[in-house]
ChimeraX commands (.cxc) that place a marker at each C-alpha (Angstrom):
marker #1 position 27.32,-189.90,21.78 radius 0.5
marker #1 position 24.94,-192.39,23.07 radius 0.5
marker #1 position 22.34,-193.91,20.75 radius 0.5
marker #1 position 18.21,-193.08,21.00 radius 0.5
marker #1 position 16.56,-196.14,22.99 radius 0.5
marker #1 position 12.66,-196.81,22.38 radius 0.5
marker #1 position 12.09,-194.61,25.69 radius 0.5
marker #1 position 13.54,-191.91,24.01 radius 0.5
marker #1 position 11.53,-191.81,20.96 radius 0.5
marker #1 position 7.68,-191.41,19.72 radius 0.5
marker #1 position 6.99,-193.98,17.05 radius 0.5
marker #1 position 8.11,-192.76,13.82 radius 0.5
marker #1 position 7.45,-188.71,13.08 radius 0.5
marker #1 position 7.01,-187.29,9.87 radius 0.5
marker #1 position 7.81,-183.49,9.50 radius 0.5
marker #1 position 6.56,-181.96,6.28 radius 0.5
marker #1 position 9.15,-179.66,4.87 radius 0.5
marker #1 position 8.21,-176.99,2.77 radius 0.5
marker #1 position 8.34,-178.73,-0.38 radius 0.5
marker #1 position 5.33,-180.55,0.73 radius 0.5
marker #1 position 5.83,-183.50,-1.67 radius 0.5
marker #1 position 8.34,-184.31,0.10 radius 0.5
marker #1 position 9.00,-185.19,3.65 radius 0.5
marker #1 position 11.66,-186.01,6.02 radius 0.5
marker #1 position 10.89,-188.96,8.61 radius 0.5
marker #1 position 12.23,-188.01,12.07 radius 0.5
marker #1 position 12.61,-189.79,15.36 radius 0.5
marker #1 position 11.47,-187.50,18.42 radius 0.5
marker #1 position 13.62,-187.71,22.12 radius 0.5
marker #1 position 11.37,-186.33,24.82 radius 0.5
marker #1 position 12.58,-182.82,25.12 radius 0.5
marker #1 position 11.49,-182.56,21.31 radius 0.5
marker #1 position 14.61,-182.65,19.55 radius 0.5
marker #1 position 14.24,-184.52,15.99 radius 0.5
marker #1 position 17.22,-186.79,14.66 radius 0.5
marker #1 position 16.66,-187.77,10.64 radius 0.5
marker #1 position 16.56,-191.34,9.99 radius 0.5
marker #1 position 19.13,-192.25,7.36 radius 0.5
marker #1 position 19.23,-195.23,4.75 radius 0.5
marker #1 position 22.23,-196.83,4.36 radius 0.5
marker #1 position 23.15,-199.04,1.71 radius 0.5
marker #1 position 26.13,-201.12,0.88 radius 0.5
marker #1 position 27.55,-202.60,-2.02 radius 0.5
marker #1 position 30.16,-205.66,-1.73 radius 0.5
marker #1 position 32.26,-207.49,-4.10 radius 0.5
marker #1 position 32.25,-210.35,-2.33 radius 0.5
marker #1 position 30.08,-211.04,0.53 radius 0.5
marker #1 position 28.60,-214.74,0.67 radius 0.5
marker #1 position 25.48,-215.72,2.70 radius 0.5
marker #1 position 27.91,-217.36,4.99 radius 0.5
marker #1 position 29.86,-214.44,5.31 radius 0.5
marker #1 position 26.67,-212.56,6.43 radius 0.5
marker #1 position 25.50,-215.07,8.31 radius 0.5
marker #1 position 28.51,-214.88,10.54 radius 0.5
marker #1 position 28.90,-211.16,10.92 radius 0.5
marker #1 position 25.89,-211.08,12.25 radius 0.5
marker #1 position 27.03,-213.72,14.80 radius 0.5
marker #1 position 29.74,-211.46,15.61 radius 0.5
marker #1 position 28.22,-208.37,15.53 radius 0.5
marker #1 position 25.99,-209.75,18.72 radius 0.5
marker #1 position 28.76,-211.51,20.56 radius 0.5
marker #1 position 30.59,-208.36,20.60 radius 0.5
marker #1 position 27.21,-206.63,21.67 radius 0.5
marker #1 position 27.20,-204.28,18.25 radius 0.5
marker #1 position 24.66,-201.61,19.19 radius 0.5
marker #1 position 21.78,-202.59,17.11 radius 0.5
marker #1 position 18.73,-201.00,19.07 radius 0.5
marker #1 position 18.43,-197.71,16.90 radius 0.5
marker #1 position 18.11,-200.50,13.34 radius 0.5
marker #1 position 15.19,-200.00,12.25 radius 0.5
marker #1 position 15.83,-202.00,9.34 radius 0.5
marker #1 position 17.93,-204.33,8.15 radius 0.5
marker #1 position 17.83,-206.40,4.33 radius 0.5
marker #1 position 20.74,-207.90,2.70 radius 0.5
marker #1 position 19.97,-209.43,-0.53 radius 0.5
marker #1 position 21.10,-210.16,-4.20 radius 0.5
marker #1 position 23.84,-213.03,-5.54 radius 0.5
marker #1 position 25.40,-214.97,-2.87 radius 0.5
marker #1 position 29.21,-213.75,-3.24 radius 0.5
marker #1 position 27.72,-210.14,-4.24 radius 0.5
marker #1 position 25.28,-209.45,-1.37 radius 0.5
marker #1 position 24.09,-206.13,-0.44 radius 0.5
marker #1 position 22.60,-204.30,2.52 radius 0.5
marker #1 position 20.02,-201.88,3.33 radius 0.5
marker #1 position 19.57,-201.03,6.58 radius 0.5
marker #1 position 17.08,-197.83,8.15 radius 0.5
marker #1 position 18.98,-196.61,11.25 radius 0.5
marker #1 position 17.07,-193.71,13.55 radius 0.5
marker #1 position 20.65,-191.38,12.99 radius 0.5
marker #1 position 23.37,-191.05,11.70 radius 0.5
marker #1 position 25.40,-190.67,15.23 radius 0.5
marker #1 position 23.81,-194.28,15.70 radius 0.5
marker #1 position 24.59,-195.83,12.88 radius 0.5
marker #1 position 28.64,-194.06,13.32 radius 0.5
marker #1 position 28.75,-195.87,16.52 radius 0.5
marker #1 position 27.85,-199.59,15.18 radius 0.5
marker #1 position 30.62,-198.71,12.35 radius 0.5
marker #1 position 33.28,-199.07,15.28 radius 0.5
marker #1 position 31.90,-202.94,15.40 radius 0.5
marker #1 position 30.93,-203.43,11.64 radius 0.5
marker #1 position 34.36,-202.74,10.24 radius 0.5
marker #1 position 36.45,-204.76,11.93 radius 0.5
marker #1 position 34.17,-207.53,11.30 radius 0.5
marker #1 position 34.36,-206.90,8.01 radius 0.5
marker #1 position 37.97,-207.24,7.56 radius 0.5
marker #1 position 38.14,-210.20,10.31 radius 0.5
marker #1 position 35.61,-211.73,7.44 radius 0.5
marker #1 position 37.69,-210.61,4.15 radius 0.5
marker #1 position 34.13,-208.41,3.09 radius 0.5
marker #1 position 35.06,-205.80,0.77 radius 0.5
marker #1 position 33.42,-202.81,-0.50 radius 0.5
marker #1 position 32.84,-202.29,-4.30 radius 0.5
marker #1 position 32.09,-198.60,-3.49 radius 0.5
marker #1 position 31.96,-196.45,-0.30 radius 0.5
marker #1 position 28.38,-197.14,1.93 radius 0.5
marker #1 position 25.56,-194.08,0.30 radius 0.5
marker #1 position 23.86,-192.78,3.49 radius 0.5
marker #1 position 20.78,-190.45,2.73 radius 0.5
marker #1 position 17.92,-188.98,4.86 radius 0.5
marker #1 position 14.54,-190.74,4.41 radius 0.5
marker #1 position 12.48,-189.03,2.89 radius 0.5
marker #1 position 9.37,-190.99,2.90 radius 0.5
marker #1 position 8.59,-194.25,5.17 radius 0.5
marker #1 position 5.57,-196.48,4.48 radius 0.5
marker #1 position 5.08,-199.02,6.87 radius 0.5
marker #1 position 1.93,-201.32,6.61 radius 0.5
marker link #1:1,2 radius 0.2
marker link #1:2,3 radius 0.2
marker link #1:3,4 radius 0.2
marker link #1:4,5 radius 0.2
marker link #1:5,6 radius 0.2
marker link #1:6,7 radius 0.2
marker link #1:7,8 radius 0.2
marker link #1:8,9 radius 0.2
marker link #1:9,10 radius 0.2
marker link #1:10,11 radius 0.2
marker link #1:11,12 radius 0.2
marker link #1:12,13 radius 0.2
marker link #1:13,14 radius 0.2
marker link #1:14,15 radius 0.2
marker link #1:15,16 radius 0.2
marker link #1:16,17 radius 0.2
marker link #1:17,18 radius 0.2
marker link #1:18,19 radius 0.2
marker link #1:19,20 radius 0.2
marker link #1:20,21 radius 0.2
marker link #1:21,22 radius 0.2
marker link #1:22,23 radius 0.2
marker link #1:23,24 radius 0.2
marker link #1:24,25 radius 0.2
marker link #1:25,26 radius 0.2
marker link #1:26,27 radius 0.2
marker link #1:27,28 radius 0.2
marker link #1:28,29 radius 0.2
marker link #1:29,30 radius 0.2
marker link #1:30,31 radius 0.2
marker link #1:31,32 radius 0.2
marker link #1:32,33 radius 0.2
marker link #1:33,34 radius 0.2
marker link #1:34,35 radius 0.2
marker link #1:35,36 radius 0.2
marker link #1:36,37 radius 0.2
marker link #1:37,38 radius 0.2
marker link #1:38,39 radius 0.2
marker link #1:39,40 radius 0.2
marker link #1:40,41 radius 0.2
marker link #1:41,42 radius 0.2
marker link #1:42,43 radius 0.2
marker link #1:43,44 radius 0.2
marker link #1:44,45 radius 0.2
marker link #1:45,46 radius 0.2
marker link #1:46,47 radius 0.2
marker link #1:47,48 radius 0.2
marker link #1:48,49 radius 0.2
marker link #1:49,50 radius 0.2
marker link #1:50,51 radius 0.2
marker link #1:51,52 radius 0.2
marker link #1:52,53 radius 0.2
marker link #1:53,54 radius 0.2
marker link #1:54,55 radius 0.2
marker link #1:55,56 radius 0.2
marker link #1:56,57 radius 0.2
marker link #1:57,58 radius 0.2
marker link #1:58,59 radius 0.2
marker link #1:59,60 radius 0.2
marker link #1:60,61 radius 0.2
marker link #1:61,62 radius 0.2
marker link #1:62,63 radius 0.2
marker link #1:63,64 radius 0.2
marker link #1:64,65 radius 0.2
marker link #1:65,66 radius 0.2
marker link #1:66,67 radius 0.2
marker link #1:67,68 radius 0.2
marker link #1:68,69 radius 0.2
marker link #1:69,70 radius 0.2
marker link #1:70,71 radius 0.2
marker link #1:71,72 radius 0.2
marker link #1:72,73 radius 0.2
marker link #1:73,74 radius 0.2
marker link #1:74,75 radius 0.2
marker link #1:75,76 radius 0.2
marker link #1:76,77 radius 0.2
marker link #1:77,78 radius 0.2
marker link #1:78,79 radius 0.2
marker link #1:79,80 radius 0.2
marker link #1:80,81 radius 0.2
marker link #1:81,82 radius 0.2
marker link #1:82,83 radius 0.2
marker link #1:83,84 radius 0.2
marker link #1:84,85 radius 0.2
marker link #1:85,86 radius 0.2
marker link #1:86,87 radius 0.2
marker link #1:87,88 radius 0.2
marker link #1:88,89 radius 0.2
marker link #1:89,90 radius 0.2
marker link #1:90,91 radius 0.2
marker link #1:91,92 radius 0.2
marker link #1:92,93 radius 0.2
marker link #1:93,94 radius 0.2
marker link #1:94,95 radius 0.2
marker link #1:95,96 radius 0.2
marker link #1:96,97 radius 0.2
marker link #1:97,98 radius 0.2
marker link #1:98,99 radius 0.2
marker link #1:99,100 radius 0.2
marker link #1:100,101 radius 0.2
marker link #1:101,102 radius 0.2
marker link #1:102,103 radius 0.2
marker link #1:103,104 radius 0.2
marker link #1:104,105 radius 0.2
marker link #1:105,106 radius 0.2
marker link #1:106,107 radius 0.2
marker link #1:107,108 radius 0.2
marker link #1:108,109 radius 0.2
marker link #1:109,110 radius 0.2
marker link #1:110,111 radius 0.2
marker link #1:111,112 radius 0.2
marker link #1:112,113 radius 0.2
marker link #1:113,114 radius 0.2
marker link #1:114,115 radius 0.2
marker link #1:115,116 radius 0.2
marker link #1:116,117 radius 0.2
marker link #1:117,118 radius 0.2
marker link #1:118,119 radius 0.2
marker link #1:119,120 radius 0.2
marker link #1:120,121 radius 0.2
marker link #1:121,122 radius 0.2
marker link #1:122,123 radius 0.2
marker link #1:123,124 radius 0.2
marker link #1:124,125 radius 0.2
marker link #1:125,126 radius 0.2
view
């Protein structure tokens, strides 16, 4: 499945859901149909700033598709990073997994636990 580009999409949507505290934060295509925008965030045991550093240097010279990141943070204790990344699906963010994992082994990253992926439910941006 391809990934959303920018022509596809209207600028972030929110949809209230009937709970109307909360809200789900949807991406549009042009023929209307809404894809949730998932969080995604990932716990290592080991990963240095280097390590980062060069996974992301790999991740573009092996043209990783990046286009539908909304978001991306890594941050904590060098040798214990961690990542949170907003992605506009979850079919999108399955697709840069095909590039991401082999990196990751190529790089000796491990996980500490599997990656928790959960619909946004509310998105300020300022």
């Amino acid at each position: 499945m391809r990934s959303l580009d920018e022509a596809d999409c209207r600028v972030w949507n929110t949809v209230i859901q009937p709970n109307a505290h909360r809200r789900m934060v949807f991406v549009s295509n042009k023929q209307g149909v809404h894809f949730p925008v998932i969080a995604v965030y990932i716990v290592t045991k080991n990963m240095t700033l280097e390590q980062h550093t060069q996974g992301r240097d790999h991740l573009r010279e092996a043209g990783a598709p990046e286009n539908a990141m909304k978001l991306h943070s890594c941050f904590g204790e060098d040798g214990k990073l961690q990542v949170f990344d907003v992605w506009e699906s979850q079919e999108a963010f399955d697709e840069f997994l095909t590039y991401l994992g082999p990196v990751m082994e190529e790089l000796g990253i491990e996980l500490a636990q599997p990656p928790a992926i959960m619909p946004i439910v509310d998105l300020v941006q300022q």
